[in-house]
C-alpha positions, -999 to 999 in steps of 0.1 A, spaced: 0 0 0 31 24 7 45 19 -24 11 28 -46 4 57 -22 44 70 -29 39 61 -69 7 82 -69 24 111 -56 52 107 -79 33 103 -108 26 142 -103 42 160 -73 31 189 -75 -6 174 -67 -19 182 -33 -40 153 -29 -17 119 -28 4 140 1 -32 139 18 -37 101 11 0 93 20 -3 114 54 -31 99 62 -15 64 60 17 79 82 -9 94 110 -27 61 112 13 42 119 23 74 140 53 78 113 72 106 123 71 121 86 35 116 91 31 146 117 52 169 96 29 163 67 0 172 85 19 206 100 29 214 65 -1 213 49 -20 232 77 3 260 67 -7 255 29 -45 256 41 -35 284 66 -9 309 52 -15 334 76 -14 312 108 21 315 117 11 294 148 13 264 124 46 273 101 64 277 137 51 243 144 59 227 117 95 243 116 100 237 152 93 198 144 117 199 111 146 217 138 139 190 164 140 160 138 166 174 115 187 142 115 160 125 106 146 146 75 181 156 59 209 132 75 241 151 75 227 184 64 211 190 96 234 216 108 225 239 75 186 230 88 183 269 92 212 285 70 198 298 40 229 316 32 243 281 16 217 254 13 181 270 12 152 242 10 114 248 7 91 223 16 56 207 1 36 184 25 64 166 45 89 167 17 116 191 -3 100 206 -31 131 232 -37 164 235 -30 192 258 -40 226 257 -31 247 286 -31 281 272 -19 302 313 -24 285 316 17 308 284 24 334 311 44 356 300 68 331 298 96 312 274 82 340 253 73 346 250 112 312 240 116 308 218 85 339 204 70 323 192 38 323 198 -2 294 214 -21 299 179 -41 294 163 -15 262 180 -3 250 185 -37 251 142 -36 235 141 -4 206 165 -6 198 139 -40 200 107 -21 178 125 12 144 101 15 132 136 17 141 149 -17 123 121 -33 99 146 -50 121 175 -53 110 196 -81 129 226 -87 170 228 -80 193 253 -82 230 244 -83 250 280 -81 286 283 -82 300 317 -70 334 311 -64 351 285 -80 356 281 -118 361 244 -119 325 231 -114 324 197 -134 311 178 -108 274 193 -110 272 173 -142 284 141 -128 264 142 -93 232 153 -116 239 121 -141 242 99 -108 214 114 -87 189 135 -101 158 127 -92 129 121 -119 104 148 -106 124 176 -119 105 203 -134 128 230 -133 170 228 -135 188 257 -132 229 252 -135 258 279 -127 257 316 -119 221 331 -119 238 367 -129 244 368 -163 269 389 -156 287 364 -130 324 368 -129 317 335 -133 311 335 -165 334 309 -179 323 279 -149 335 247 -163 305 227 -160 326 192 -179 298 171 -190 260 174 -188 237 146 -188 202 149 -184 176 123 -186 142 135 -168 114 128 -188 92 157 -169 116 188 -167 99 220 -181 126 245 -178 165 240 -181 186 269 -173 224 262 -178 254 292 -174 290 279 -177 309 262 -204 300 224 -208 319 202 -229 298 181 -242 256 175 -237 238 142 -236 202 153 -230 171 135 -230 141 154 -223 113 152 -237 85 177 -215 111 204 -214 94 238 -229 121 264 -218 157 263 -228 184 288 -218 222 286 -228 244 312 -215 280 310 -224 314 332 -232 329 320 -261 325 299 -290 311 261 -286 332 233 -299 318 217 -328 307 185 -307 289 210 -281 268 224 -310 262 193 -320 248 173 -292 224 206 -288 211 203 -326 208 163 -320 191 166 -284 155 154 -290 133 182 -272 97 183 -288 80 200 -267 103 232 -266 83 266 -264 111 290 -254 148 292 -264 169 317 -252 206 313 -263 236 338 -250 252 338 -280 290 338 -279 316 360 -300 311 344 -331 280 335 -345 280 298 -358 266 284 -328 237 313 -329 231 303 -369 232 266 -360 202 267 -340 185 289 -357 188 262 -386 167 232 -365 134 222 -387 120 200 -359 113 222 -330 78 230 -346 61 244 -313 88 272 -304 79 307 -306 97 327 -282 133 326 -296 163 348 -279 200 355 -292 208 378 -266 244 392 -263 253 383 -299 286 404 -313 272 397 -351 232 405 -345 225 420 -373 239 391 -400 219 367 -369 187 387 -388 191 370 -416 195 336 -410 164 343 -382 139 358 -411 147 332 -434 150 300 -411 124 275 -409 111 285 -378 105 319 -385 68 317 -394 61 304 -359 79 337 -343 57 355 -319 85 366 -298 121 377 -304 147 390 -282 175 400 -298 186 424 -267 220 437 -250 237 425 -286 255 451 -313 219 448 -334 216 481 -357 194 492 -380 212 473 -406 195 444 -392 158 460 -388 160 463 -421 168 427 -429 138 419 -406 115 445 -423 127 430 -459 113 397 -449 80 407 -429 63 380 -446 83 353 -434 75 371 -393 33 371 -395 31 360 -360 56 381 -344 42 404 -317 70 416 -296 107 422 -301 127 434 -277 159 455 -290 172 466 -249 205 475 -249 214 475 -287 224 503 -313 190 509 -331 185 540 -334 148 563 -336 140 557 -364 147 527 -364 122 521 -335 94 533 -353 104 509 -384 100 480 -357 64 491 -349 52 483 -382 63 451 -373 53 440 -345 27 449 -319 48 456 -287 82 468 -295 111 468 -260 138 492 -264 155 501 -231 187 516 -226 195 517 -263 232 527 -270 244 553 -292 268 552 -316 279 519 -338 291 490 -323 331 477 -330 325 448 -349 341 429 -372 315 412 -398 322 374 -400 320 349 -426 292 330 -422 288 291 -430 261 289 -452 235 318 -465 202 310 -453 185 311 -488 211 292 -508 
């Protein structure tokens, strides 16, 4: 009976009713998890009855062994490990290891790795739903990839990997290898440099890739190959040279993306080109094609091929070199038009050669 009333909740965790069922079952056995499902969802019933969230966190403090093993000293230190709950179990976690000061390291001698493993394998994570694994100060980061291939759990929905600034220092985390088999994630967020990619996820509808510097060929090529029907959003970072940016713009099976970013892009306005004329553009109803060196060189291209954009409704030019009148060129466009902070000026670029020309 355990087993079906832990295979119902897993089948969809974020369902209130199978933690009722199951809690139910621990009352009835006077399981200890059984009492901290009942507090929990009091509090769910009851936001404003702080009453019942001190409850319920005074039981997780005086059973913290219990819940999260060797992690119970970081029980209440949100500055590294910070956990939410849902109905007796972790729902959330995100682990900021830059707070791991010297301190800390008197109280807990142990690796992010290592916690990063153990917060996977914790009874209590068994339905954990939405990680964050930050980075702040250490470059060398591989083994998120490896603990995530060993231990991350199937109710994943949302993944985000590396620095959650953009504009980390961090910007060049080695993240080694990624592999990613969860056949329910919705969102995957990855920052850093990663060698190579073995996905496998088929639910996922948001995709963002935010790196410094050109992908390797094999890189590009395990993203073009990764089987992700489902995808809605795709927001790449592009890097200094465009060939990863024109690689993905060239995929002819992600049929239900609409919202497409190449953010950051160095060669935005030849990106125009191979966005207009790629066989996704009819599908367009957003583009972001923000903080990049985008001109009106590139409006231009867009407004040349308006017939290949009839869906697009917003396009968001923040932080680029298109200029007023080139603004109200966009608005014939599209419906909603973003431009903040536009520069001045023409951005120092060098225009590339290209691989291939989109309509050859």
């Amino acid at each position: 009976m355990e087993d079906d009333l832990l295979a119902a909740i897993a089948r969809d965790p974020e369902d209130p009713e199978p933690y009722l069922v199951y809690a139910d079952h621990l009352q009835s056995r006077s399981a200890l998890r059984g009492e901290l499902m009942t507090l929990q969802n009091g509090t769910e019933e009851h936001p404003g009855d702080h009453r019942i969230s001190d409850a319920a966190l005074d039981h997780v403090r005086a059973n913290a062994r219990y819940y999260l093993g060797e992690l119970a000293p970081f029980v209440d230190d949100h500055r590294f490990l910070r956990l939410g709950w849902r109905c007796g179990f972790i729902a959330s976690a995100m682990l900021t290891w830059n707070r791991l000061a010297d301190g800390d390291r008197r109280r807990f001698e142990v690796s992010a790795e290592r916690v990063l493993s153990s917060l996977l394998q914790l009874d209590s994570a068994r339905f954990l739903t939405h990680l964050v694994v930050e980075p702040t100060h250490q470059l060398d980061a591989k083994f998120i990839g490896e603990v995530l291939a060993a231990h991350a759990p199937a109710s994943l929905r949302e993944l985000w990997i590396g620095p959650r600034d953009p504009h980390s220092a961090l910007r060049n985390c080695e993240l080694g290898e990624l592999t990613l088999h969860l056949p329910h994630l919705r969102e995957l967020r990855i920052h850093g440099h990663a060698e190579r990619f073995h996905l496998e996820l088929p639910s996922l509808h948001s995709l963002t890739v935010m790196f410094h510097g050109e992908l390797g060929h094999p890189t590009i090529q395990d993203l073009l190959d990764a089987p992700m029907p489902n995808l809605e959003r795709f927001h790449l970072w592009s890097p200094s040279t465009p060939f990863s940016a024109v690689a993905f713009t060239t995929r002819t099976d992600l049929v239900t993306l609409g919202d497409l970013g190449i953010i950051n892009c160095a060669y935005a306005d030849e990106i125009c080109r191979f966005i207009a004329a790629g066989p996704m553009s009819e599908q367009l109803y957003r583009l972001s094609l923000a903080k990049g060196a985008l001109t009106d060189t590139g409006v231009e291209v867009l407004l040349a091929r308006r017939a290949n954009l009839p869906n697009l409704a917003t396009i968001d030019v923040s932080e680029t070199f298109v200029s007023r009148a080139g603004l109200a060129r966009l608005r014939t466009l599209a419906t909603e038009v973003v431009a903040r902070d536009l520069r001045t000026g023409q951005p120092r670029v060098l225009i590339p050669t290209l691989p291939h020309e989109p309509d050859s």
